[in-house]
Kinemage of the C-alpha trace (Angstrom):
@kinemage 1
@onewidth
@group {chain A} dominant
@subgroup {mainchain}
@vectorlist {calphas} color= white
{ca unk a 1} P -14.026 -3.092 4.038
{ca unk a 2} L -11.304 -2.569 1.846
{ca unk a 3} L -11.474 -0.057 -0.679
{ca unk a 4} L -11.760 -2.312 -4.049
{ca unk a 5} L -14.204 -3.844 -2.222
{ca unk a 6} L -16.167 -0.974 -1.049
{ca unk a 7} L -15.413 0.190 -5.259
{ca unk a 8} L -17.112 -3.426 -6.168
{ca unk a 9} L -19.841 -2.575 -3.807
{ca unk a 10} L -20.803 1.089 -5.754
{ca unk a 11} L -20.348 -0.400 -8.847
{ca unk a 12} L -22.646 -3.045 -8.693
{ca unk a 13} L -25.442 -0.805 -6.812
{ca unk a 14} L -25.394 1.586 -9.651
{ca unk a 15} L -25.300 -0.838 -12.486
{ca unk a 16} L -28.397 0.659 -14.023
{ca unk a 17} L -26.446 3.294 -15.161
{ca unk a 18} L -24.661 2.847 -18.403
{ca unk a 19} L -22.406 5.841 -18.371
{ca unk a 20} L -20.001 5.725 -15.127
{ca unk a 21} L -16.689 5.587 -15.072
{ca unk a 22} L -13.984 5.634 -12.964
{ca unk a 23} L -10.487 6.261 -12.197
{ca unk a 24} L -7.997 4.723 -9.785
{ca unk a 25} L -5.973 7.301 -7.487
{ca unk a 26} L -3.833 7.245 -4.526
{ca unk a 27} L -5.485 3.868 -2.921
{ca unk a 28} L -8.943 5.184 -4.014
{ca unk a 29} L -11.138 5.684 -6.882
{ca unk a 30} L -12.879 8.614 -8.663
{ca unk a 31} L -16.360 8.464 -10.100
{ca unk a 32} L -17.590 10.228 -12.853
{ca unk a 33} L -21.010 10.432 -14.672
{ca unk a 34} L -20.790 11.305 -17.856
{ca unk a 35} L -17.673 12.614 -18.094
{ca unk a 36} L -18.551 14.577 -14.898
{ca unk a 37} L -17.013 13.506 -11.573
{ca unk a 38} L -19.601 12.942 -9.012
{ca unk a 39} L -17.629 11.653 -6.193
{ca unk a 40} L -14.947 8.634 -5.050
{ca unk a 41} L -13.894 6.577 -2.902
{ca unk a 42} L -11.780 7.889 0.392
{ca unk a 43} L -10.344 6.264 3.240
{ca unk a 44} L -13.225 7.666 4.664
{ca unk a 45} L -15.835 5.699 2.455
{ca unk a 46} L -17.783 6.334 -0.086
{ca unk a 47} L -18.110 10.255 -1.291
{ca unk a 48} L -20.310 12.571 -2.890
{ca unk a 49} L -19.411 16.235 -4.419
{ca unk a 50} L -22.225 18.632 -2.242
{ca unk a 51} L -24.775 19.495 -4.829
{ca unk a 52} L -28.734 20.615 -4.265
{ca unk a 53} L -29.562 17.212 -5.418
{ca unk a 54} L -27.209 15.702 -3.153
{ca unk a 55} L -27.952 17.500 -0.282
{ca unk a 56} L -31.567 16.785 -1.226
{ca unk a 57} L -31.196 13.099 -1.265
{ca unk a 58} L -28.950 12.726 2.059
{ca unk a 59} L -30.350 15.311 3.680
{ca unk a 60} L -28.974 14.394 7.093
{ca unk a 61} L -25.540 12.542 5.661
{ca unk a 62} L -22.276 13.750 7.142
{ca unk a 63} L -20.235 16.480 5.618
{ca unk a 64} L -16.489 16.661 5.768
{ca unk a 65} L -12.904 16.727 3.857
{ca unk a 66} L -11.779 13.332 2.627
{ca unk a 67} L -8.122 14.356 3.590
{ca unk a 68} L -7.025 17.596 4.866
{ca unk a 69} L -6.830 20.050 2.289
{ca unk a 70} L -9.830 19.173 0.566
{ca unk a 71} L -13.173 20.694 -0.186
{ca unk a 72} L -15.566 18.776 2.273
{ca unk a 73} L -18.032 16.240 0.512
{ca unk a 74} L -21.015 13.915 1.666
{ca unk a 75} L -20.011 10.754 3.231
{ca unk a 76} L -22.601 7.756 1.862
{ca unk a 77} L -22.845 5.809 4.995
{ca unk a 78} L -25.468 3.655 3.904
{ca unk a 79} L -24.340 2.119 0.082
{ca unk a 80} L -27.080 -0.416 -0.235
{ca unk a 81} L -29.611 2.035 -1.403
{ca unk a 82} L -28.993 1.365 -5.088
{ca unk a 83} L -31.872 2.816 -6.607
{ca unk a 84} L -31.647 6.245 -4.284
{ca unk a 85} L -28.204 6.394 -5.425
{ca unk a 86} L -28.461 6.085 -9.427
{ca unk a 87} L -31.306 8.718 -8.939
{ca unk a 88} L -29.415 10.966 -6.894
{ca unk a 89} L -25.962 11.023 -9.272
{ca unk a 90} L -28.484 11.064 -12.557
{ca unk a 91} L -30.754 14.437 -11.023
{ca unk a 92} L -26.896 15.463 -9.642
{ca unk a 93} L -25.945 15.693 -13.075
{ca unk a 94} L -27.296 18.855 -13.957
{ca unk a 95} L -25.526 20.225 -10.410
{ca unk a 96} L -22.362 19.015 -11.839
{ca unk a 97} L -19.460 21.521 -13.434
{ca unk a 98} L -18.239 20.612 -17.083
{ca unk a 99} L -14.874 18.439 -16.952
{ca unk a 100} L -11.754 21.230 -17.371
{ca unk a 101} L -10.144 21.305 -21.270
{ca unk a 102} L -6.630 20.337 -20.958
{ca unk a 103} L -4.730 22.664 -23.484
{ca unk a 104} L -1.189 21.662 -24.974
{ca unk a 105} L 1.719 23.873 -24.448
């Protein structure tokens, strides 16, 4: 699977939430929640940052760098689990740091 389609893919499984967004980067794609970014799309697959909730909901889900050099997320193996997915990025929310202020020089 490509990775716009693996994007169309998480889109449309978490369509009950009004509030995602996304960026494209690099042949990928960065989710956030509320301003918050939750995860993305790798060459790997589909990502998640490691958070209680996340660990919580793919409790046995693999855990490794997307590319070398980066912190290791949760690989999402299985993507058609819509509804375990909206629940886990809404409860992941509260796990999730503020976005970063850019300041002008």
């Amino acid at each position: 699977m490509t990775s716009k389609e693996l994007f169309k893919e998480v889109m449309n499984q978490l369509n009950e939430i009004d509030d995602i967004t996304y960026k494209a980067m690099m042949g990928g794609y960065l989710f956030y929640y509320k301003n918050r970014l939750f995860g993305g799309i790798y060459s790997l697959g589909f990502m998640v940052k490691i958070t209680k909730s996340s660990k919580k909901y793919l409790p046995y889900a693999k855990v490794m760098p997307p590319y070398q050099g980066a912190k290791e997320k949760i690989l999402v193996e299985d993507i058609s689990k819509g509804q375990l997915l909206c629940d886990m990025i809404k409860e992941m929310y509260k796990d999730l740091p503020n976005p970063k202020v850019k300041t002008t020089k």
